[in-house]
N, C-alpha and C positions, 0 to 999 in steps of 0.2 A: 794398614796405614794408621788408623784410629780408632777406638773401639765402637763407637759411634755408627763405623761402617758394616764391621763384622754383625749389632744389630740389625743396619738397615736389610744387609745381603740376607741374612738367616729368618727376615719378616718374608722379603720378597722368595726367598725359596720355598716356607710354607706355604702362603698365597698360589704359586704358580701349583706346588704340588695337589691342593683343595681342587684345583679348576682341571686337574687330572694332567698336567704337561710335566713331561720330562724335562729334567734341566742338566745339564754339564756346565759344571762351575770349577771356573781357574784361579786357583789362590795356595800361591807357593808359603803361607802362614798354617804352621802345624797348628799351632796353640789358639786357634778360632776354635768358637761355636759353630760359625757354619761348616767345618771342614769333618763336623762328625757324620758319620755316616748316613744315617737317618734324614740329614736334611736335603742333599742332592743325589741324582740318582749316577752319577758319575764325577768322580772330581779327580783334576788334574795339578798334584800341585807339580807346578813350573811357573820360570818366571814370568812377572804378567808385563810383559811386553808385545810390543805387535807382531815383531817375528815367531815369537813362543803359540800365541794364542793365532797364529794364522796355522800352524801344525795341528792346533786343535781342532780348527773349522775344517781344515783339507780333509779329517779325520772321521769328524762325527755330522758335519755337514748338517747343523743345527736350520733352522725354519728362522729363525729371528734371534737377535742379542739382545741383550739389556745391559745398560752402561752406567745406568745414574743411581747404582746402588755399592759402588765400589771407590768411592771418592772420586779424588781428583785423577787418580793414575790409571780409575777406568775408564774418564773420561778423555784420557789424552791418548789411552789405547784405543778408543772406537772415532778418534777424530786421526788416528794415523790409517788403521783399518780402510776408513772410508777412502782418506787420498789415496793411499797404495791400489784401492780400486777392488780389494779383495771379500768387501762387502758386496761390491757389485757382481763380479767374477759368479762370485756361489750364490748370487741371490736372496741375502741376508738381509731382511727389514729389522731394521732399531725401533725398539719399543722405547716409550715415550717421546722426550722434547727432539726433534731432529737436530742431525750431524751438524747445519747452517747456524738454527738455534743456540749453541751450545759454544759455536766459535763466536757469535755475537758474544755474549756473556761471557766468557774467558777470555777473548783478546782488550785490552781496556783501550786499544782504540776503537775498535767497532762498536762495543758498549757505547763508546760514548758519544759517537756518530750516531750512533740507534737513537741513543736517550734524548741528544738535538734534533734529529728529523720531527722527533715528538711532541716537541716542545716541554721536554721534559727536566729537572731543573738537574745539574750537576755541576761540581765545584768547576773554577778557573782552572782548565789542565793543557797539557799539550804531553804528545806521548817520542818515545826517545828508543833508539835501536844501538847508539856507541854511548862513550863517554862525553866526547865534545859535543854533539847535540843534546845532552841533556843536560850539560855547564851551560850551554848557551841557553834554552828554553826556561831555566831556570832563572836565571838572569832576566830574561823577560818578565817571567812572573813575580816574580821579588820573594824574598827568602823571610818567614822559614816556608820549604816543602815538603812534602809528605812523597816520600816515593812509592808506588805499589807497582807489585812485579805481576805481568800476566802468567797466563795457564799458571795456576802453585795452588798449593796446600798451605795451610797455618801460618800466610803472611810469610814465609822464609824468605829475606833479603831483605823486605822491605823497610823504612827507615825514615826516620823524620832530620834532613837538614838545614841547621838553626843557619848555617856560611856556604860559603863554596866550597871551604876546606874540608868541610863536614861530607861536601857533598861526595868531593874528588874523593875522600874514602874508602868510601862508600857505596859506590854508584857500580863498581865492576864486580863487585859480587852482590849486587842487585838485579844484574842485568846475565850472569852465571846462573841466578836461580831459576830464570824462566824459562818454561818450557819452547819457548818461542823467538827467546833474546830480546823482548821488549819489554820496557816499563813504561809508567806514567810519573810525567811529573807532574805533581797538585798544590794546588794553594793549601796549607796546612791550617786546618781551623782548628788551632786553638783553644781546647778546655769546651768547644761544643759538643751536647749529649751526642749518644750513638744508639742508636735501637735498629731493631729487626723483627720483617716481617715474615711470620712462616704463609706461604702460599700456597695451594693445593689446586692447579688447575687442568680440564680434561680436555680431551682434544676436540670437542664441541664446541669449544671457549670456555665451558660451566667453572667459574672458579671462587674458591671460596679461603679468605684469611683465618686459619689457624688460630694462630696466638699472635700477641704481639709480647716481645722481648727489647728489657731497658739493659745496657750495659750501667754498671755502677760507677766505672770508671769511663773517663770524656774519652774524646776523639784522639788517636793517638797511642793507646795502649792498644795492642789485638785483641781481636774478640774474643780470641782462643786464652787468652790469657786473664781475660777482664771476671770479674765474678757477674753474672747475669740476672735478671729478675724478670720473673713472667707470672700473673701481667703486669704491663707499666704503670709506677708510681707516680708518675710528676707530669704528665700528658695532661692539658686540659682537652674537653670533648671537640673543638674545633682541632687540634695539634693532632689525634688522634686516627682523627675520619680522615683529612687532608691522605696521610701518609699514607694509611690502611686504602684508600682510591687509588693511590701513584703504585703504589705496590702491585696493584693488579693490572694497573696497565703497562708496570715493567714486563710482568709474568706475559703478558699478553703478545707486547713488542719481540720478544725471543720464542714465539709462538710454544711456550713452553707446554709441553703435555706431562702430570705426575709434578715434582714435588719442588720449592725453591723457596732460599732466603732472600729478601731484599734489604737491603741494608743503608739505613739514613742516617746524616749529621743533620743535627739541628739548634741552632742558636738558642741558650739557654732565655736569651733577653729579648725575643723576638719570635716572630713568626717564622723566620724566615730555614727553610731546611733545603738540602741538598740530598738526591738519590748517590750513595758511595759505587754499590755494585749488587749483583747477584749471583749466586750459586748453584746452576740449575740441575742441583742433585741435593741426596739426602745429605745431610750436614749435623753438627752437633748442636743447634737449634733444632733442626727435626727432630731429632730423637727426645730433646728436651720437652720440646712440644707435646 
């Protein structure tokens, strides 16, 4: 999917192989590192979807999965896994953040329902499954908004509109992208920084912030896109602590176990900041980190 990923898979493949377990890894990508021999002791390429990689399990009938080292696409293959029941069927525990966890953080209503139960702060949004409920919701919030598509990789669909014309565009292949057919509509903020926090937390609770990462460019450009700086330049020590606490108890809210970006707008001219989202897998902040 990213190269980002192919490190994270080829870390965790060493790793499991040091602690002496055998691993069966599915990855239809010839031109990986991880897909060299030496790193797994069985590999299957096919494609990584839930019906392909349930032939794998019927097969090899693995003790546990791990999902949060294959992007976004292993995490919507071990959140389809799970419903189809076929995790349950063969008695397969998911290492790291649980199946629950991971649709809180990918679906951006739940997120954000999570992030209110908390008291935790996130922009003005309301979330949209057609076209006319998200003209309409949008309309309520007043224009311009930020659209973000749930379940995705690298922002695909998503999109800032300035009208409603912008929106009508725009809006159905926003809502094509998602793995889920929902988006979010948001209050678009405007030329506010964007930083992210790398978080590292174990299933004890024990968690501990990485690094923190400034985008160069505001809110509004993708992060995937944006040029990055770690550590952050322009944070004073109060802007700093604030997020690097909220970050942990995003991590915390998605009982995340293993590894996650959280991701903040923050008023250039104020204190005042907004939790965007998080990614409860290795990402290209982690590996940056």
């Amino acid at each position: 999917e990213a190269a980002e990923f192919d490190y994270s898979a080829s870390q965790a493949l060493k790793a499991f192989r040091e602690e002496g377990i055998s691993q069966v890894l599915v990855n239809s990508n010839v031109a990986t590192v991880q897909t060299s021999k030496q790193f797994a002791d069985k590999i299957y390429m096919v494609p990584v979807t839930w019906w392909s990689v349930a032939k794998v399990i019927e097969k090899e009938r693995p003790d546990a999965i791990a999902i949060g080292f294959g992007g976004q696409t292993a995490l919507n293959v071990g959140i389809d896994l799970f419903k189809k029941g076929i995790l349950q069927q063969y008695g397969i525990k998911v290492l790291g953040t649980p199946i629950q966890g991971i649709e809180r953080a990918l679906s951006r209503e739940k997120f954000r329902e999570t992030m209110i139960e908390r008291n935790l702060p996130v922009p003005p949004s309301m979330s949209a499954t057609s076209v006319d409920e998200a003209l309409k919701k949008a309309k309520v919030l007043g224009y311009p908004v930020m659209v973000r598509v749930s379940f995705n990789l690298g922002g695909r669909g998503s999109t800032v509109a300035w009208n409603e014309n912008e929106l009508r565009e725009n809006i159905i292949r926003a809502l094509s992208q998602s793995y889920i057919g929902e988006v979010l509509i948001e209050k678009y903020l405007h030329f506010w920084k964007e930083l992210e926090y790398e978080v590292v937390r174990d299933s004890k609770g024990n968690a501990a912030v990485v690094a923190c990462i400034e985008n160069l460019d505001p809110m509004g450009v993708h992060t995937g896109e944006s040029t990055v700086i770690s550590p952050c330049q322009t944070l004073d020590n109060k802007e700093f602590q604030d997020m690097r606490t909220l970050s942990i108890e995003v991590a915390k809210s998605i009982d995340l176990v293993g590894e996650c970006n959280v991701q903040f707008a923050l008023n250039p001219s104020s204190y005042d900041f907004f939790i965007i989202e998080t990614n409860p897998r290795m990402s290209r902040s982690s590996a940056l980190a």
